[in-house]
Backbone as JSON Lines, residues from 0, in Angstrom:
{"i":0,"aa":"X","n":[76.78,89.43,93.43],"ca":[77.31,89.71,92.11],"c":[76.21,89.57,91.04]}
{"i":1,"aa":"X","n":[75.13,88.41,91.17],"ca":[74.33,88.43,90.47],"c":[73.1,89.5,89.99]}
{"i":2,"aa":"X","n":[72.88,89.98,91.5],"ca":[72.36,91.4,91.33],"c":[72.5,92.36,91.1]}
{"i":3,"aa":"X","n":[73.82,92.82,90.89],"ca":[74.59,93.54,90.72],"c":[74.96,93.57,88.82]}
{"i":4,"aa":"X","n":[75.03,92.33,88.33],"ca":[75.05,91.98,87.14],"c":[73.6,92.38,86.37]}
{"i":5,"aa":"X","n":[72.51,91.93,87.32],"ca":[70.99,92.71,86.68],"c":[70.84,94.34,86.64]}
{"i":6,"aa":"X","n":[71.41,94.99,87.95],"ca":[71.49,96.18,88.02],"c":[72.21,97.02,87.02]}
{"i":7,"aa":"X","n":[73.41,96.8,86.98],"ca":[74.48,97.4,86.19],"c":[74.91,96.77,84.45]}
{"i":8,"aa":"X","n":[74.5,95.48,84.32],"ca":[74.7,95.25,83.13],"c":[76.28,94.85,82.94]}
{"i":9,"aa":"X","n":[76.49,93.45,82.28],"ca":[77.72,93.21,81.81],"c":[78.61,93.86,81.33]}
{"i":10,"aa":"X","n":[78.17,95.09,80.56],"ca":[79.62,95.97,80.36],"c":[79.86,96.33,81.45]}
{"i":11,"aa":"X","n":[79.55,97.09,82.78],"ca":[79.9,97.57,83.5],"c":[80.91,96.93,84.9]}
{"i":12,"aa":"X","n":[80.41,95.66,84.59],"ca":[81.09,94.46,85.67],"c":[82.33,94.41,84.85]}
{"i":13,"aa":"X","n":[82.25,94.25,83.57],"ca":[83.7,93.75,82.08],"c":[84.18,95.48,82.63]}
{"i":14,"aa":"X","n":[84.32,96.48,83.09],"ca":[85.29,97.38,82.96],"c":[85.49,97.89,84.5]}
{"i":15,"aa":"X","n":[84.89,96.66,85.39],"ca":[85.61,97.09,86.78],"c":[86.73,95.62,86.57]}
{"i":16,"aa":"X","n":[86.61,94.44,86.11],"ca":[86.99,93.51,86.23],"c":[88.7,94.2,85.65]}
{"i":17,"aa":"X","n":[88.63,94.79,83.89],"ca":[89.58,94.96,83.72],"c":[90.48,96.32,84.1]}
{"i":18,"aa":"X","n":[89.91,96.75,85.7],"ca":[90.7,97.85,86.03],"c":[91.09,97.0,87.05]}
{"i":19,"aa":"X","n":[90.68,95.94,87.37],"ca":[91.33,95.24,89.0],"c":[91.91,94.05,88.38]}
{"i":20,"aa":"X","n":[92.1,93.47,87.04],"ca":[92.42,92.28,87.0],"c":[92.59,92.24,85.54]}
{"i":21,"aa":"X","n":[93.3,92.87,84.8],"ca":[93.24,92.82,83.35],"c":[93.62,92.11,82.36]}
{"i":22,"aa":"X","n":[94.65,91.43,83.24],"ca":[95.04,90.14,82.47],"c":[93.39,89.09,82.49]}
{"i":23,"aa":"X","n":[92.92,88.93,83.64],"ca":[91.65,88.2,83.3],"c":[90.87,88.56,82.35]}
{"i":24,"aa":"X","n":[90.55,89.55,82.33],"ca":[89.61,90.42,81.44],"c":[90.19,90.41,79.77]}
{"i":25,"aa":"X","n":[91.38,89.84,79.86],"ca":[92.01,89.91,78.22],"c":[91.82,88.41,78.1]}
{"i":26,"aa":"X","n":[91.61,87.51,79.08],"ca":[91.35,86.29,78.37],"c":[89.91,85.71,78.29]}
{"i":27,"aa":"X","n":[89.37,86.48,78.82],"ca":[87.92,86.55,78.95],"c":[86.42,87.58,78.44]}
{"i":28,"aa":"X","n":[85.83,87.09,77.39],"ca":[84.62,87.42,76.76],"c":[84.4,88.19,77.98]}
{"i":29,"aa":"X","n":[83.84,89.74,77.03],"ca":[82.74,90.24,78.04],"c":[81.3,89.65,78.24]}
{"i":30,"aa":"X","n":[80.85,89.14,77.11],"ca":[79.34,87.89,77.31],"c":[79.91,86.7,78.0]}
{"i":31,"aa":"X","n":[80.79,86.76,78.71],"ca":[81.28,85.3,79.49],"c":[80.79,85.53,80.95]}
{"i":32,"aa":"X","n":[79.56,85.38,81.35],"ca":[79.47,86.19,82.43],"c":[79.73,85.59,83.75]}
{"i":33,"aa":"X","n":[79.82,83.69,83.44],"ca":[80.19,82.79,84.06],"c":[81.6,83.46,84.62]}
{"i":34,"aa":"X","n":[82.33,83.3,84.13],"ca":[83.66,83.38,84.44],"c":[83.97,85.6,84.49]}
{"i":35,"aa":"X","n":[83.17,86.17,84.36],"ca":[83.59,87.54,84.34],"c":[83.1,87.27,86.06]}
{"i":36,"aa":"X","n":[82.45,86.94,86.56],"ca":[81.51,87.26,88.07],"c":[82.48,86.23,88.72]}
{"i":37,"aa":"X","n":[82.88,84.95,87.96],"ca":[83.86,84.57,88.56],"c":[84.91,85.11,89.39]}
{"i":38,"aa":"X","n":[85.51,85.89,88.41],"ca":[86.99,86.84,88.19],"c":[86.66,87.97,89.44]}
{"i":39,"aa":"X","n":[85.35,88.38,89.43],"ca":[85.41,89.5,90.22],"c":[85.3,88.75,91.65]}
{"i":40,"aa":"X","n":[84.4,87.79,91.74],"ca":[84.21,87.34,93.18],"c":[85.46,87.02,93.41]}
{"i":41,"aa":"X","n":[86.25,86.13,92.96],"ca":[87.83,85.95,93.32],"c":[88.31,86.96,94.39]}
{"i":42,"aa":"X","n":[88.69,88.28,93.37],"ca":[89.3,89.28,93.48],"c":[88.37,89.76,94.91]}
{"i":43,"aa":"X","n":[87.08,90.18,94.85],"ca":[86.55,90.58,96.32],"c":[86.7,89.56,97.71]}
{"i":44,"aa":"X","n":[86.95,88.75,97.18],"ca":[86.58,87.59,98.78],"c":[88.28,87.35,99.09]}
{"i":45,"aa":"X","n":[89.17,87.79,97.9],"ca":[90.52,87.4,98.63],"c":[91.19,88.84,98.32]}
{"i":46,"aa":"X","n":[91.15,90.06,97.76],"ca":[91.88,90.99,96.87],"c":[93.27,90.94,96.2]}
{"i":47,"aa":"X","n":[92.93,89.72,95.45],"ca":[94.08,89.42,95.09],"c":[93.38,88.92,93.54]}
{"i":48,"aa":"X","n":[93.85,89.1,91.95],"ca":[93.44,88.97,91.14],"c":[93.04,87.31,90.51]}
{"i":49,"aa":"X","n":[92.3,86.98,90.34],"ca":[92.18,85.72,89.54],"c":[93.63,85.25,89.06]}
{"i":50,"aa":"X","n":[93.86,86.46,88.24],"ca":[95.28,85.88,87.16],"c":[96.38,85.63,88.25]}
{"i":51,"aa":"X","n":[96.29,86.48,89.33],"ca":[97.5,86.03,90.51],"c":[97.46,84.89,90.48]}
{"i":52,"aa":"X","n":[96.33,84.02,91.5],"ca":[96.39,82.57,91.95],"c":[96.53,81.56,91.17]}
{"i":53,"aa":"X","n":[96.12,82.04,89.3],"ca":[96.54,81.13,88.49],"c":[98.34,81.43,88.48]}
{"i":54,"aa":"X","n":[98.62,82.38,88.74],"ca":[100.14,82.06,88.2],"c":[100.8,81.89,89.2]}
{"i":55,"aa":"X","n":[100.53,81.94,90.76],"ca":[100.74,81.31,91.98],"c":[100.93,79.46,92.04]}
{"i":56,"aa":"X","n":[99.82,78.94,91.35],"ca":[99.38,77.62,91.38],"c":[100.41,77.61,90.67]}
{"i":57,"aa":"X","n":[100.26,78.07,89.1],"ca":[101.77,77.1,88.19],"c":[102.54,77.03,88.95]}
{"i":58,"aa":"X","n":[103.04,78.4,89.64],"ca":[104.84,77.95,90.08],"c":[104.64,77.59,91.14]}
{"i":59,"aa":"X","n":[103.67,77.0,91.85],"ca":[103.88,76.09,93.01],"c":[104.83,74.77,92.92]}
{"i":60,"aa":"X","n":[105.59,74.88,94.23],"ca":[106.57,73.86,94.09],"c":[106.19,71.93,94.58]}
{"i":61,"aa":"X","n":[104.9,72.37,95.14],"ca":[104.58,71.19,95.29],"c":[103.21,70.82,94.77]}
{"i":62,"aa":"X","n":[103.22,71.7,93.45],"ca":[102.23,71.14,92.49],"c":[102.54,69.91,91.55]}
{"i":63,"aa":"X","n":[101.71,68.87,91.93],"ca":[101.78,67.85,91.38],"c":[101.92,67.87,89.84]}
{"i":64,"aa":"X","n":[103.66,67.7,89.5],"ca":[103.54,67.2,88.16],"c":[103.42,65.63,87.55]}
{"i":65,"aa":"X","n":[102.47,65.72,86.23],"ca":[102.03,64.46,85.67],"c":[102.81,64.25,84.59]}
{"i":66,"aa":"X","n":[104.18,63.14,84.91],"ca":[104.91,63.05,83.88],"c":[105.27,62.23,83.69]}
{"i":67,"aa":"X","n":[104.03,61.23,83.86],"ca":[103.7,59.5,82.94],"c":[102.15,59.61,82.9]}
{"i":68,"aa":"X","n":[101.72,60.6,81.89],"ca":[100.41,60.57,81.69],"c":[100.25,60.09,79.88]}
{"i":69,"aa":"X","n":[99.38,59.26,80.23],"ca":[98.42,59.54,78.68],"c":[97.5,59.29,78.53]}
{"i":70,"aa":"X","n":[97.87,60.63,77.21],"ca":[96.78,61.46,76.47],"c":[96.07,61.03,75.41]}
{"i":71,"aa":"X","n":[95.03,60.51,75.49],"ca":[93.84,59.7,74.25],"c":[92.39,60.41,74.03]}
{"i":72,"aa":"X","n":[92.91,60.63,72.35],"ca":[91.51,61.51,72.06],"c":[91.05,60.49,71.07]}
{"i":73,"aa":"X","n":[89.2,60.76,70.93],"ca":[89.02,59.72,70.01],"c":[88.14,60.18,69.24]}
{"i":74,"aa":"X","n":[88.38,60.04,67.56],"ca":[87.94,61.12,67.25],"c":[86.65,59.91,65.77]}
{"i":75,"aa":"X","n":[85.86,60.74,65.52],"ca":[85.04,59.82,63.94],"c":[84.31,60.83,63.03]}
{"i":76,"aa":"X","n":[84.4,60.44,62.34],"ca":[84.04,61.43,60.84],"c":[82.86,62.1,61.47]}
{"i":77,"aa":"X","n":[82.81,63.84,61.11],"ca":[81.9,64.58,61.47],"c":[80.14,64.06,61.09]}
{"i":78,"aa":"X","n":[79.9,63.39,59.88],"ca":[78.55,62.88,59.81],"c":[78.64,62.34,60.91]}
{"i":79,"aa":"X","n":[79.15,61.08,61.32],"ca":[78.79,60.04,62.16],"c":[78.23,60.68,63.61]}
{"i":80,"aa":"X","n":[79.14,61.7,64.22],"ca":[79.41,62.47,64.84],"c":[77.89,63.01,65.64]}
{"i":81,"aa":"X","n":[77.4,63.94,63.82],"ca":[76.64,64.58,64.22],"c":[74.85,63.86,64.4]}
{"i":82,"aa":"X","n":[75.01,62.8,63.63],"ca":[74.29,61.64,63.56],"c":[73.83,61.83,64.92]}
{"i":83,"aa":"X","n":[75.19,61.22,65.56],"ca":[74.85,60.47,67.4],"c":[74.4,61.78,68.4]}
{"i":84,"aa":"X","n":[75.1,62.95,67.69],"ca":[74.32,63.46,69.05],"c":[72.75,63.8,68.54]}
{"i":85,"aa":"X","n":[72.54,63.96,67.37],"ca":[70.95,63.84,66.74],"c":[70.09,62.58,67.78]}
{"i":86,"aa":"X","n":[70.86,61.53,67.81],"ca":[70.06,60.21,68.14],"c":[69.9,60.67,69.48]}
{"i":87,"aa":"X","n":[71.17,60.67,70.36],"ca":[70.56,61.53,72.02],"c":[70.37,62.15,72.31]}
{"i":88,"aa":"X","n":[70.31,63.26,71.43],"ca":[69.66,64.57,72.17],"c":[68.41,64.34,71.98]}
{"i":89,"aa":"X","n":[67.76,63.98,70.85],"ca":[66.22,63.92,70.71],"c":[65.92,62.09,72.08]}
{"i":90,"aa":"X","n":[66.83,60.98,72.09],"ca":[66.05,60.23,72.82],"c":[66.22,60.76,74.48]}
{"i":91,"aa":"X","n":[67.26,61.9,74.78],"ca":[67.58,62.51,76.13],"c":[65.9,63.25,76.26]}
{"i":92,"aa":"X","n":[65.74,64.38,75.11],"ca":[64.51,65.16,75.49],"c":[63.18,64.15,75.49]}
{"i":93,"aa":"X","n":[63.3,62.84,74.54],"ca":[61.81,61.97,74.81],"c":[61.93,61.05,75.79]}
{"i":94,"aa":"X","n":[62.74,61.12,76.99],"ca":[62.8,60.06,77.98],"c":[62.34,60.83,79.07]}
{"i":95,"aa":"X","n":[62.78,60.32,80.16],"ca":[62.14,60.91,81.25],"c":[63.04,61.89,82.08]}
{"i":96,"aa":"X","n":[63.65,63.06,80.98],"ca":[64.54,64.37,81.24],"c":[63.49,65.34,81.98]}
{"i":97,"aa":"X","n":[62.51,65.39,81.16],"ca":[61.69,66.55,81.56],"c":[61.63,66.05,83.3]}
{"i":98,"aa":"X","n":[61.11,64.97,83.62],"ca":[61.22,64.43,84.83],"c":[62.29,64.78,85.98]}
{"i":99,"aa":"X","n":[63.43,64.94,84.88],"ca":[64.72,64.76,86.22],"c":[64.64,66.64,86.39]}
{"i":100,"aa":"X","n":[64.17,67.52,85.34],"ca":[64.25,68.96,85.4],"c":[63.18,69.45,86.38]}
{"i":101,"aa":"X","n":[62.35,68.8,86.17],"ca":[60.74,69.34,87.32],"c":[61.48,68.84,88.67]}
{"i":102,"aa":"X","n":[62.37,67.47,89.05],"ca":[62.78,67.61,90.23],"c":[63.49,68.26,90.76]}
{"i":103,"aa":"X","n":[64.38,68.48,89.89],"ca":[65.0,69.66,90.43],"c":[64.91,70.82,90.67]}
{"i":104,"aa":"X","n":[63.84,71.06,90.39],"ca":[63.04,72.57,90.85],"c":[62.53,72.27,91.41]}
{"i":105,"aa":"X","n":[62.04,71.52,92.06],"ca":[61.17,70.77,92.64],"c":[61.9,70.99,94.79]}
{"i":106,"aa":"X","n":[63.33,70.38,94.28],"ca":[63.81,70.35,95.48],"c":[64.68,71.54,95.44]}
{"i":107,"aa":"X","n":[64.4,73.06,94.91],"ca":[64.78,74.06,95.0],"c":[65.65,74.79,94.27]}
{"i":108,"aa":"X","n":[66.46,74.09,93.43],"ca":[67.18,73.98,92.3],"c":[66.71,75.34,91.44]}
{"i":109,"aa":"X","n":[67.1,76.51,91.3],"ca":[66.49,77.48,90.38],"c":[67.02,77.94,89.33]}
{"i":110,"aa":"X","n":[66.3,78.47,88.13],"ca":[66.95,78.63,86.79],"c":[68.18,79.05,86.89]}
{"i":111,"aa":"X","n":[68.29,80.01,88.02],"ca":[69.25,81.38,87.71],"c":[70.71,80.36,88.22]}
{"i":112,"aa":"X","n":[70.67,79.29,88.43],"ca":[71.75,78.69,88.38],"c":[72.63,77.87,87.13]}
{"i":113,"aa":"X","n":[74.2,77.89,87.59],"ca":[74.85,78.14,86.44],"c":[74.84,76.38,85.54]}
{"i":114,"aa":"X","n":[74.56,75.74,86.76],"ca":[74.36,73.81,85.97],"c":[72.8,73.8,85.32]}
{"i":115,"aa":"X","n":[71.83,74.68,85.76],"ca":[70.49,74.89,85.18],"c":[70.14,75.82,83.59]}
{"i":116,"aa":"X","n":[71.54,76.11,83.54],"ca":[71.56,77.1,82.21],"c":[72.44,76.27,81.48]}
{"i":117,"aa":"X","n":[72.62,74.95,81.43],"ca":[73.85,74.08,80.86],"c":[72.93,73.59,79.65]}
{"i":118,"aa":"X","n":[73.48,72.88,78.77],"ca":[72.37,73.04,77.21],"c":[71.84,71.59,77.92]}
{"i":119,"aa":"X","n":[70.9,71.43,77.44],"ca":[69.81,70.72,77.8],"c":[68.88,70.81,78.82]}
{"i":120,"aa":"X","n":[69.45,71.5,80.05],"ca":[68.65,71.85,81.13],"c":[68.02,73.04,80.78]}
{"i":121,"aa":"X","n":[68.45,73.79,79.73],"ca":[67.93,75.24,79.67],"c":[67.37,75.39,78.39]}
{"i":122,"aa":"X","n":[67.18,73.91,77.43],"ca":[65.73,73.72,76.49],"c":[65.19,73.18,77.47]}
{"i":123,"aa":"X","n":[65.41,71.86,78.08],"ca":[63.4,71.77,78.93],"c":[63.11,72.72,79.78]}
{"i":124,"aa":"X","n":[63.81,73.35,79.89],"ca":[63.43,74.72,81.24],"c":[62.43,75.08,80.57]}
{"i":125,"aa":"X","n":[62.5,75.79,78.69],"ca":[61.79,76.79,78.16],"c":[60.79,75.89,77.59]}
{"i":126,"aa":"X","n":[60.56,74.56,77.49],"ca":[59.27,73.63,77.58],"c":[58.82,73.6,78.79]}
{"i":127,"aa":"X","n":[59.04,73.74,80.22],"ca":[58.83,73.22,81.03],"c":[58.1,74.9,81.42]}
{"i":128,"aa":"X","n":[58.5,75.77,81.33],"ca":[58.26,77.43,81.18],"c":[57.02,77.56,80.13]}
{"i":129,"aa":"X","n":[56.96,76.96,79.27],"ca":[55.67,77.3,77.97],"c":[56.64,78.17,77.02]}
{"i":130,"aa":"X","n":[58.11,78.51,77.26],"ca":[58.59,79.3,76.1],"c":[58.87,78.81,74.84]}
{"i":131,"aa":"X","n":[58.34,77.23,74.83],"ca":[59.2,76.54,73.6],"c":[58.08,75.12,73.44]}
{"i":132,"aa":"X","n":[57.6,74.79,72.46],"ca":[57.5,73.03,72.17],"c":[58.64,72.4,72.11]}
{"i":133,"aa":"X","n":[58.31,70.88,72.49],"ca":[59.47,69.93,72.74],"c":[60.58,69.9,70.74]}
{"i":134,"aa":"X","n":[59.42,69.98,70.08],"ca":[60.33,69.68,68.82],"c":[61.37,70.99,69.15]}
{"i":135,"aa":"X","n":[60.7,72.33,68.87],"ca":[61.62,73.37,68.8],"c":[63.06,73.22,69.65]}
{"i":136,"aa":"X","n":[62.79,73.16,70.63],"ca":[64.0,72.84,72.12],"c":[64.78,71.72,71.39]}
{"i":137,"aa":"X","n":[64.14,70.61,71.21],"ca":[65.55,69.37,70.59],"c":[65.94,69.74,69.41]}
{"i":138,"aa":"X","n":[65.29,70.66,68.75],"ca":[65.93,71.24,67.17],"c":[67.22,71.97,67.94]}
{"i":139,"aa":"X","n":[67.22,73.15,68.99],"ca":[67.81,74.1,69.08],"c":[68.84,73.26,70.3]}
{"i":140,"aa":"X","n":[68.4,72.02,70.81],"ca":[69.2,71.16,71.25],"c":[70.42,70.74,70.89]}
{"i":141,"aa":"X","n":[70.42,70.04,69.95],"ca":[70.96,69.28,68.41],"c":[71.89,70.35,68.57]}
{"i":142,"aa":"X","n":[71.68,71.29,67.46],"ca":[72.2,72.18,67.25],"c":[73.52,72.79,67.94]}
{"i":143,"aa":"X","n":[73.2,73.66,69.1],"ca":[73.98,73.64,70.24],"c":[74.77,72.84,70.83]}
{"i":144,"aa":"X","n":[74.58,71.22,70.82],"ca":[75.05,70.46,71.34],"c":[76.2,70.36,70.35]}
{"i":145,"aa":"X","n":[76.15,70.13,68.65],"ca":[77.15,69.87,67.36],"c":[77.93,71.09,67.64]}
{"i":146,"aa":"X","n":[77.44,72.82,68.36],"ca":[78.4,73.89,68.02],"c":[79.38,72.8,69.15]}
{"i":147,"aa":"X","n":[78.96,72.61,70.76],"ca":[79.98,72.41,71.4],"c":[80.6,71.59,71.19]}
{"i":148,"aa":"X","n":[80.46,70.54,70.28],"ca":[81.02,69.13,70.26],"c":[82.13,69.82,69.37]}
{"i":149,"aa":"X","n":[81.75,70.91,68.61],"ca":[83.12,71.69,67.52],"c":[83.96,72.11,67.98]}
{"i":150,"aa":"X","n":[83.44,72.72,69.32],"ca":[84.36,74.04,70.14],"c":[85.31,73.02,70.97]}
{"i":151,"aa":"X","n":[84.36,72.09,71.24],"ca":[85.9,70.98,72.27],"c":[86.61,70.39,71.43]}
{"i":152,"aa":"X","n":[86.41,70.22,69.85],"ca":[87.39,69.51,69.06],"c":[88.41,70.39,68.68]}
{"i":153,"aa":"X","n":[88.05,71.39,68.62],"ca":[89.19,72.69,68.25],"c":[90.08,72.6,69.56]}
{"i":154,"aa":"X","n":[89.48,72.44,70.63],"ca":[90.62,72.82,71.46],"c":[91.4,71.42,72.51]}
{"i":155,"aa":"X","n":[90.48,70.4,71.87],"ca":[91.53,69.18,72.17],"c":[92.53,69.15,71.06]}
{"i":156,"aa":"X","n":[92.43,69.69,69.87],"ca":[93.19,69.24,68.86],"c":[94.74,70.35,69.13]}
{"i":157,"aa":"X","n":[94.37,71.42,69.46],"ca":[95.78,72.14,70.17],"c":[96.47,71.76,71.18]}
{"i":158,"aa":"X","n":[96.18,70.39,72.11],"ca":[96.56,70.04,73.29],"c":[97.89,69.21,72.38]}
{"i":159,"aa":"X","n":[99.02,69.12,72.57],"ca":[100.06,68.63,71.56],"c":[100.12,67.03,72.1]}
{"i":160,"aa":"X","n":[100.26,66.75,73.27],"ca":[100.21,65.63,74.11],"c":[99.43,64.2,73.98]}
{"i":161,"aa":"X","n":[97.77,64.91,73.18],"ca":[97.12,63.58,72.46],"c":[97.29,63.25,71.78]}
{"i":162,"aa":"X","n":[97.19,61.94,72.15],"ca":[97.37,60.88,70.72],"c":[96.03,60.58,70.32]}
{"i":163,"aa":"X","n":[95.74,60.72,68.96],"ca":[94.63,60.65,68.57],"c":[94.28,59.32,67.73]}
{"i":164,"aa":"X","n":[92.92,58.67,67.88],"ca":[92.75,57.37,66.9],"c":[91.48,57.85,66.62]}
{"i":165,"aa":"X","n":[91.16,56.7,65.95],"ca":[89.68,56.78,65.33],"c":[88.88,56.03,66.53]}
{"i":166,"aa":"X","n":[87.99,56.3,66.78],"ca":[86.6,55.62,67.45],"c":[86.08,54.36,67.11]}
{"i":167,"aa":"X","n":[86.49,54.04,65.94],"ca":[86.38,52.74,65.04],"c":[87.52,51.77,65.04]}
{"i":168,"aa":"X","n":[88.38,52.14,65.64],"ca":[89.27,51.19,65.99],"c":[90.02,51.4,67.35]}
{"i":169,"aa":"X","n":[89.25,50.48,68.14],"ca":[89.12,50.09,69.67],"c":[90.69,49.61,69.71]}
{"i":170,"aa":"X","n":[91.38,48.81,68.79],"ca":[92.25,47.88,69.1],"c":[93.48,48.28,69.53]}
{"i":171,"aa":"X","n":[93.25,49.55,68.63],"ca":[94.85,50.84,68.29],"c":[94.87,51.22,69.79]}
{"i":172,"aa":"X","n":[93.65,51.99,70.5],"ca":[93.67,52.55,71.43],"c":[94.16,51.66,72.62]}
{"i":173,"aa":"X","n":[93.76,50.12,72.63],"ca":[94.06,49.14,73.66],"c":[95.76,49.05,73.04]}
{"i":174,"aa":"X","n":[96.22,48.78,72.63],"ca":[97.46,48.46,72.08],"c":[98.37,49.87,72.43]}
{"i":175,"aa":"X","n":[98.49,50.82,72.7],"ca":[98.62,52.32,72.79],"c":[98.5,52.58,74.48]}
{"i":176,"aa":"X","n":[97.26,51.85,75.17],"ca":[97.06,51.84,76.6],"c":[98.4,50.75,77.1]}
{"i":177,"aa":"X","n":[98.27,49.48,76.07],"ca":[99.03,48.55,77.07],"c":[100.55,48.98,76.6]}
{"i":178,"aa":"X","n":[100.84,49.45,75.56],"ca":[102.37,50.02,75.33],"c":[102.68,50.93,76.37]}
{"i":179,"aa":"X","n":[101.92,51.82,76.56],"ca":[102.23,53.08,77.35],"c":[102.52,52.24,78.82]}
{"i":180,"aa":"X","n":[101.49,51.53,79.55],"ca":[101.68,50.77,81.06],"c":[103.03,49.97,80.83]}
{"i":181,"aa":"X","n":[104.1,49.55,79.49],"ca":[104.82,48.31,79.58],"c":[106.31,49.01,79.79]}
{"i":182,"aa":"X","n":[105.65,50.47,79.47],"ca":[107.04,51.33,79.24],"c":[106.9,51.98,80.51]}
{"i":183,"aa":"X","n":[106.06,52.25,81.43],"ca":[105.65,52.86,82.49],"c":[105.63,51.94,83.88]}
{"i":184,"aa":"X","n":[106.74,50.93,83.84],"ca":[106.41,49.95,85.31],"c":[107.38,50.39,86.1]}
């Protein structure tokens, strides 16, 4: 699929996907190429659509439902936020990251893989490549790291089920854990 993706180009994979599987293809970016090559390998190794086996699994009857779960999000003012990932992303890229990235290429591990293109592995790649200085990469680090920290707050905050506290108060969340276990024996 991957070669096939160099050969032909992402539009062309995005308009076989949504002639064999279109419900996938409507919930899925054509630049999503993770999950578009996904969708298609699915569909070739079983011929049966992605969106099938997801809606197979829901109505499975002996799919485990979780109905004494809880849900704890924890949330702190966006400065603070963006502060901390400032502080680790720059002490992640000045520690001994570059280290853990050379081993892993090392023991065969190659770019074109999808945990090697994950943000941080794929700034020291382009230091570790000559495509980038270390400042540039933890600038474009940072950065990237605050879009995703946005994109998961948007979509924990639609989950209806969390209960949300502040990060600054540990006590709420313990008090909330041990209510939930006293009502749950």
């Amino acid at each position: 699929m991957r070669q096939r993706l160099e050969l032909e180009g992402r539009e062309g994979l995005y308009r076989e996907l949504l002639a064999v599987d279109p419900a996938s293809a409507d919930r899925i970016h054509s630049n999503d190429t993770q999950r578009l090559l996904r969708g298609l390998e699915i569909f070739q190794a079983t011929g049966i659509p992605w969106s099938e086996h997801l809606r197979r699994q829901a109505q499975a009857p002996d799919r485990p439902l979780f109905t004494r779960m809880l849900q704890l999000g924890l949330s702190c003012e966006r400065g603070l936020l963006l502060d901390r990932i400032q502080a680790r992303s720059r002490q992640m890229m000045a520690e001994a990251f570059r280290q853990e990235v050379e081993l892993l290429l090392a023991r065969g591990y190659g770019w074109e893989l999808p945990a090697m293109q994950a943000i941080g592995y794929r700034h020291m790649g382009a230091c570790i490549q000559g495509q980038s200085d270390l400042d540039t990469a933890t600038r474009a680090l940072i950065q990237e790291t605050g879009q995703y920290a946005k994109r998961q707050m948007t979509w924990f905050r639609r989950q209806s089920a969390v209960q949300w506290f502040d990060s600054s108060q540990p006590n709420q969340v313990i008090a909330a854990v041990a209510a939930f276990l006293q009502a749950n024996r």
